[in-house]
C-alpha positions in Angstrom: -30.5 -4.7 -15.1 -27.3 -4.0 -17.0 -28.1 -0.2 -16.5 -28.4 -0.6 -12.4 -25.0 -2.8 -12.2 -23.2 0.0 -14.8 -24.3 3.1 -12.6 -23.7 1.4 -9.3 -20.3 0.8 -10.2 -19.7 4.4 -11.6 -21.3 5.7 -8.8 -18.4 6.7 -6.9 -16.5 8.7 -10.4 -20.3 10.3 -10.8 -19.8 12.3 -7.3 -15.8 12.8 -8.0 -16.4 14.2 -11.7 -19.2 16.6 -10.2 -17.0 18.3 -7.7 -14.8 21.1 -9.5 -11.4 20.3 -8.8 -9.2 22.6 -6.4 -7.6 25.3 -8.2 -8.2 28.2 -5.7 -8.4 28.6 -1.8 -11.8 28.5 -1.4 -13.8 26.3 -4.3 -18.2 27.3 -3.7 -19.6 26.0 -6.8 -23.1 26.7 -5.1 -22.3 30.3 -4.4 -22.8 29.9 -0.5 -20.7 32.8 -0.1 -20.5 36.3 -1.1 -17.6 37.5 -3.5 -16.4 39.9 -0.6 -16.5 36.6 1.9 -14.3 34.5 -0.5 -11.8 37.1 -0.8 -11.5 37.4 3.4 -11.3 33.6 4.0 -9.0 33.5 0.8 -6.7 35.8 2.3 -6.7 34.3 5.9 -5.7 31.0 4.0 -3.2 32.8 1.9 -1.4 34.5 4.9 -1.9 31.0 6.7 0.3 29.4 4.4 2.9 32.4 4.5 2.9 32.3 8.1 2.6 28.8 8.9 3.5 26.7 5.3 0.4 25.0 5.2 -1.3 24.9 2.3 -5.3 25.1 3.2 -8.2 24.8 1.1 -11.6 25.0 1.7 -14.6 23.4 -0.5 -18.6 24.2 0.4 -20.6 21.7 -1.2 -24.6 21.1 -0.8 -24.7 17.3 -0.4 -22.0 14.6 -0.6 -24.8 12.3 -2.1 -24.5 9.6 0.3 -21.1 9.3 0.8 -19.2 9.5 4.1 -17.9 13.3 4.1 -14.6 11.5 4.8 -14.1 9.0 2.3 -15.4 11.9 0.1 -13.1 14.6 1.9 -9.9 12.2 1.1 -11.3 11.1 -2.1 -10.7 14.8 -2.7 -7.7 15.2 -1.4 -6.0 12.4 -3.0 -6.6 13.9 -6.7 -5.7 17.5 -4.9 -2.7 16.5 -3.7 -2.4 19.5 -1.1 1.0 20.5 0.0 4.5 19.9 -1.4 5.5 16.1 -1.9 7.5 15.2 0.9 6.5 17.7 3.5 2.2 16.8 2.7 1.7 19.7 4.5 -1.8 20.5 2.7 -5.0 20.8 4.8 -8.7 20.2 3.1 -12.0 21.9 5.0 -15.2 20.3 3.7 -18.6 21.4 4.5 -21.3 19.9 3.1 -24.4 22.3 4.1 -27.2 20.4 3.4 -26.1 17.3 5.2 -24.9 19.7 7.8 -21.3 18.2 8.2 -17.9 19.1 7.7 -14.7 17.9 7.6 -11.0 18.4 8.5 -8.5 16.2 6.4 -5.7 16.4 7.4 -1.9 16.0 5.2 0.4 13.5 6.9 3.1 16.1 8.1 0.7 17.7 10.2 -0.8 15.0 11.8 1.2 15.7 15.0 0.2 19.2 15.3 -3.1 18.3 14.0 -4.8 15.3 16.1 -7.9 13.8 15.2 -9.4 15.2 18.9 -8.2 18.3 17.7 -9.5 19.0 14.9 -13.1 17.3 15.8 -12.9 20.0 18.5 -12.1 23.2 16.2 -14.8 21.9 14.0 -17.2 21.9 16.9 -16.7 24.9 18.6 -18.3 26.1 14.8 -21.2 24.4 15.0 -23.8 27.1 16.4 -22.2 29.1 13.7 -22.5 26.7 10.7 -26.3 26.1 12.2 -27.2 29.6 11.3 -25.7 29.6 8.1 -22.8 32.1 9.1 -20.4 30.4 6.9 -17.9 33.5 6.9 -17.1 33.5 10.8 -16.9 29.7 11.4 -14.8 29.4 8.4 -12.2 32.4 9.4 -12.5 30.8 13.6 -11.3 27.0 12.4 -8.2 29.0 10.0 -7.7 30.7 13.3 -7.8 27.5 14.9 -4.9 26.1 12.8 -2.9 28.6 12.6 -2.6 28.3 17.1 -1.7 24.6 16.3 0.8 24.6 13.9 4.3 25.6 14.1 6.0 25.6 10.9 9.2 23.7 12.9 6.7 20.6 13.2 6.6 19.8 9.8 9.3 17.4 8.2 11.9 19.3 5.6 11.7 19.5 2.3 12.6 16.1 0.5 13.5 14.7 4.2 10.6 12.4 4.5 9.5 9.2 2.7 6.0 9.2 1.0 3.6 8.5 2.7 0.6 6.1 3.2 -3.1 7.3 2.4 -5.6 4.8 4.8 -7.2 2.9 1.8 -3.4 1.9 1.0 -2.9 1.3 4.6 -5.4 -1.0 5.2 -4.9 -2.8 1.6 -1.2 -3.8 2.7 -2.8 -5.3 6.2 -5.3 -7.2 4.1 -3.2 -8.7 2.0 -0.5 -9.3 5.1 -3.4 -11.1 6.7 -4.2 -12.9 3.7 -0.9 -14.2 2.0 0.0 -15.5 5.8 -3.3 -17.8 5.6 -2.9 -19.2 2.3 1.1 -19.5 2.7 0.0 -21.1 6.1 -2.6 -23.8 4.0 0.3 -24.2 1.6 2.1 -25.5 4.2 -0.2 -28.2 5.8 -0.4 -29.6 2.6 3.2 -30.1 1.7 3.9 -30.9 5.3 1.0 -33.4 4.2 3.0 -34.8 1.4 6.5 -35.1 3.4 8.9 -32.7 4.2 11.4 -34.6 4.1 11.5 -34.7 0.3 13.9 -32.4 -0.8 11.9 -31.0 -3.0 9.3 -30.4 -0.6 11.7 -29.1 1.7 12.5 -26.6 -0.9 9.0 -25.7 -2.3 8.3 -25.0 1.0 10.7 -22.7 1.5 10.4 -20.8 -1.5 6.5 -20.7 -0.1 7.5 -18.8 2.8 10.5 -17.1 1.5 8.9 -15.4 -1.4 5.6 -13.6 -0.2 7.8 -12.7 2.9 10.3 -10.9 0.3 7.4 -9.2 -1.0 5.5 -7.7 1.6 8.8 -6.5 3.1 9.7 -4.7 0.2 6.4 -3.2 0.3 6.0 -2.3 3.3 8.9 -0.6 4.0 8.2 2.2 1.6 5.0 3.0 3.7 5.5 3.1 7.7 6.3 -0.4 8.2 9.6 -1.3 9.2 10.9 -4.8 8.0 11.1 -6.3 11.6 7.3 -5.6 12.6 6.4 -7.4 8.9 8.8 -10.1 9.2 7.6 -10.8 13.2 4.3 -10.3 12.2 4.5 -12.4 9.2 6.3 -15.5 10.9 3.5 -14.9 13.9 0.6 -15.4 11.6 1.6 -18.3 9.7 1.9 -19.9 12.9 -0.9 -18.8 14.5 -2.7 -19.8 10.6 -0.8 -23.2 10.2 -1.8 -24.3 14.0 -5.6 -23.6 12.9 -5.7 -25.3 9.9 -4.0 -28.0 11.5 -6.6 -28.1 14.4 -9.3 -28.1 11.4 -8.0 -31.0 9.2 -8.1 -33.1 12.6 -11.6 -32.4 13.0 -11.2 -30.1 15.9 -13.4 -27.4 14.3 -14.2 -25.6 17.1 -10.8 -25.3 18.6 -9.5 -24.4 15.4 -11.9 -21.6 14.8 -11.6 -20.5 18.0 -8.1 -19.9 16.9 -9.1 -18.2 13.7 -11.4 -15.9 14.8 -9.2 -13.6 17.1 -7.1 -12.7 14.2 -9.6 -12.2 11.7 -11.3 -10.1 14.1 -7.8 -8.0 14.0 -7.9 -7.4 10.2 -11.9 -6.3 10.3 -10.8 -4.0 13.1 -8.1 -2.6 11.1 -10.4 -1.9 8.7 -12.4 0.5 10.7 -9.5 1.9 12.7 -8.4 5.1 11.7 -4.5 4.5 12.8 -3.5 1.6 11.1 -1.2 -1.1 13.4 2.5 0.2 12.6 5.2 -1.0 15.7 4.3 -4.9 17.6 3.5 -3.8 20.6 0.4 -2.5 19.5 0.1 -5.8 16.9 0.1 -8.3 20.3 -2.6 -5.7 21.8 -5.0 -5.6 19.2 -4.2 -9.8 18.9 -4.8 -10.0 23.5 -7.7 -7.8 22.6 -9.4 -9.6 20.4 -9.2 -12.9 22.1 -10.8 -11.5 24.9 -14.0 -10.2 22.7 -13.9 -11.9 19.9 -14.3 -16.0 21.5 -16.7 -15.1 24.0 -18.9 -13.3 21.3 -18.5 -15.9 18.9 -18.8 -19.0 21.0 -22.9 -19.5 20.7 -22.6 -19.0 17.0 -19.6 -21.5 17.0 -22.0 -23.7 19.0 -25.1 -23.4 17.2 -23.2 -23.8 14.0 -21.7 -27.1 15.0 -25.1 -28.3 16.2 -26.6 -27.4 12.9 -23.0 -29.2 10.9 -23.4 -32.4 13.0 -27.7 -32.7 12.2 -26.8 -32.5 9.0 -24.1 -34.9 8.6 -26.5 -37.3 10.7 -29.3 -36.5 7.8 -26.7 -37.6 5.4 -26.2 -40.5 7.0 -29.5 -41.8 7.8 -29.9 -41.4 3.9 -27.1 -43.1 2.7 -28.3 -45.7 4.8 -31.5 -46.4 3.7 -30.6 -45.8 0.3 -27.5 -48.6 0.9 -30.6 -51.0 2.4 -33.1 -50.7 -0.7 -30.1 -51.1 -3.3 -29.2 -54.3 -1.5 -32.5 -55.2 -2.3 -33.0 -54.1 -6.1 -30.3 -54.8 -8.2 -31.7 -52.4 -10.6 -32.4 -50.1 -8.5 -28.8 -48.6 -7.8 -28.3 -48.0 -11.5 -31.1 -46.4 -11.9 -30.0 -43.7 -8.7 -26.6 -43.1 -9.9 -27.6 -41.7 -13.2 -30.2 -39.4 -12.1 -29.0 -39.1 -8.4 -11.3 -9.4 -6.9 3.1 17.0 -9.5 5.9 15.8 -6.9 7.8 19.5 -7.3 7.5 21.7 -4.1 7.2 25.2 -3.2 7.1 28.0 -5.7 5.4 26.5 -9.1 3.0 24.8 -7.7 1.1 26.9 -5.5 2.7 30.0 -5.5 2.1 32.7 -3.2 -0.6 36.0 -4.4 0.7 38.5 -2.4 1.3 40.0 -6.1 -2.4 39.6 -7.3 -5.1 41.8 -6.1 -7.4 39.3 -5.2 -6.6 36.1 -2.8 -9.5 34.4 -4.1 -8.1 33.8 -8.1 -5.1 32.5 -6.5 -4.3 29.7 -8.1 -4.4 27.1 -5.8 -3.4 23.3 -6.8 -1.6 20.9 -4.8 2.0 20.3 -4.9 2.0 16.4 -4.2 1.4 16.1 -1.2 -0.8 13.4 0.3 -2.9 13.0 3.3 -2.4 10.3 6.0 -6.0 9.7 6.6 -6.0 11.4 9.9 -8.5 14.6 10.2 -11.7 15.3 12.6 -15.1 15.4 11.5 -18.4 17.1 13.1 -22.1 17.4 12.6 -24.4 20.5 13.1 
């Protein structure tokens, strides 16, 4: 049992530690291509990245062992760190033959050139190609591809851009928005409970809202979050949290959850999203949205669960009841039932260029520090 728990924990640095780490253009540890075909998609990606600044690798693996090829393509990405810090202008192709996928992830600087449609569709237009196992062609057609889309005026300058987000940290700072704003909310009801009008109350509750406000503000505003969308954001959700617990302690369950659930349906959408919520406007959508899907497709499991609540409260009761009539008559009798009752350097050293070496393929090929904004297109075959 020990065993299971042990390697289904590590099961995620088991598939990491058995991919070889990229150090060249084009990393095939199962030898899917030829040495002349490494060398011609090496030096398309070399002369990519001298015509366009974009770093690109490309990785063939046989399986991603169960994974999602793109948790597993930014999994990769992250300890690559393709591109120079700053500009994350590095671009990772995964293909992953025997589960017939591949991948596009794409660094956050070019994630305007590079659009998630985008790259789904250069990936596709491959896909006869990749069918027939003609790895070489596809693989030269999607550099092709990029090099159309990007224009090296597109990318941010060197050291002019703040670092950015990956998705997992993007949707970690939403969850823990989400949350803080419902337990600061409960904190609230509860000294509200006691009387704010004790100073020190008054105070504690302040210092409640005050602090984890602070916080996240700080946070957030070294990602893509500016400090008014927290703060309105912030101050929106205690409210909205505060007004449902409130609704709750009165007994109104179902209004309360009611209440609940559109916002909690917000966070589990953000969690599947690909483009995490970053200005209001699109905050009060996703919040309109999910009201209008989220209460009609809960309210027979709201009302089925309040059926269920209230049989079982009246099951308690009929039972205190005749447990209250047969201690009235046995003294004994009721003593008896009570005792048994969770490298930033750019440029040159880091992945410098090979137009001196006589082969493209022993380039050497690690990343620079740049990171990838989640954004990218995937395709099957």
């Amino acid at each position: 049992m020990v065993k299971t728990v042990l390697l289904t924990l590590l099961f995620p640095l088991l598939v990491l530690a058995a991919v070889p780490s990229i150090t060249r253009p084009v990393t095939d540890p199962q030898g899917m291509l030829t040495p002349q075909e490494t060398e011609a998609i090496s030096r398309a990606l070399v002369d990519l990245r001298a015509q366009k600044q974009v770093q690109m690798a490309v990785l063939l693996v046989e399986s991603t062992n169960g994974q999602p090829i793109e948790d597993y393509a930014e999994a990769i990405f992250r300890e690559w760190k393709g591109g120079e810090a700053g500009r994350d202008n590095g671009l990772l192709l995964v293909i992953a033959r025997g589960d017939r996928r591949s991948r596009l992830e794409v660094g956050y600087g070019l994630e305007s050139s590079l659009t998630d449609g985008e790259t789904t569709d250069l990936l596709h237009a491959q896909g006869p190609l990749l069918r027939e196992g003609r790895f070489e062609p596809a693989l030269l057609a999607i550099i092709a591809g990029v090099r159309e889309q990007v224009s090296p005026d597109d990318l941010p300058s060197p050291g002019g851009a703040t670092m950015s987000w990956t998705r997992f940290e993007s949707r970690m700072f939403l969850m823990v928005l989400f949350l803080t704003a419902c337990v600061v909310a409960r904190l609230l009801l509860q000294l509200q409970v006691s009387g704010l009008r004790d100073l020190k109350n008054s105070g504690l509750a302040a210092m409640v809202v005050a602090l984890p406000l602070g916080t996240l503000v700080s946070i957030g505003w070294s990602g893509p979050w500016s400090p008014v969308f927290t703060l309105v954001v912030y101050g929106v959700l205690v409210g909205l949290f505060f007004w449902g617990w409130s609704l709750l302690k009165r007994k109104q369950t179902l209004w309360g959850l009611l209440l609940l659930f559109p916002m909690w349906s917000v966070l589990v959408g953000q969690l599947w999203t690909r483009v995490p919520l970053v200005n209001l406007a699109d905050f009060f959508r996703w919040i309109l949205l999910s009201s209008l899907v989220s209460i009609p497709a809960s309210l027979p499991f709201l009302l089925l669960g309040l059926m269920v609540h209230r049989l079982f409260q009246q099951q308690r009761a009929n039972a205190a009841r005749s447990y209250s009539g047969s201690s009235e008559s046995s003294s004994w009798g009721w003593s008896v039932g009570s005792s048994s009752s969770y490298d930033s350097s750019s440029s040159s050293s880091g992945w410098s260029s090979s137009s001196d070496s006589s082969s493209s393929s022993s380039s050497d090929w690690g990343g620079g520090g740049g990171s990838s904004g989640g954004g990218g297109g995937s395709d099957s075959w």
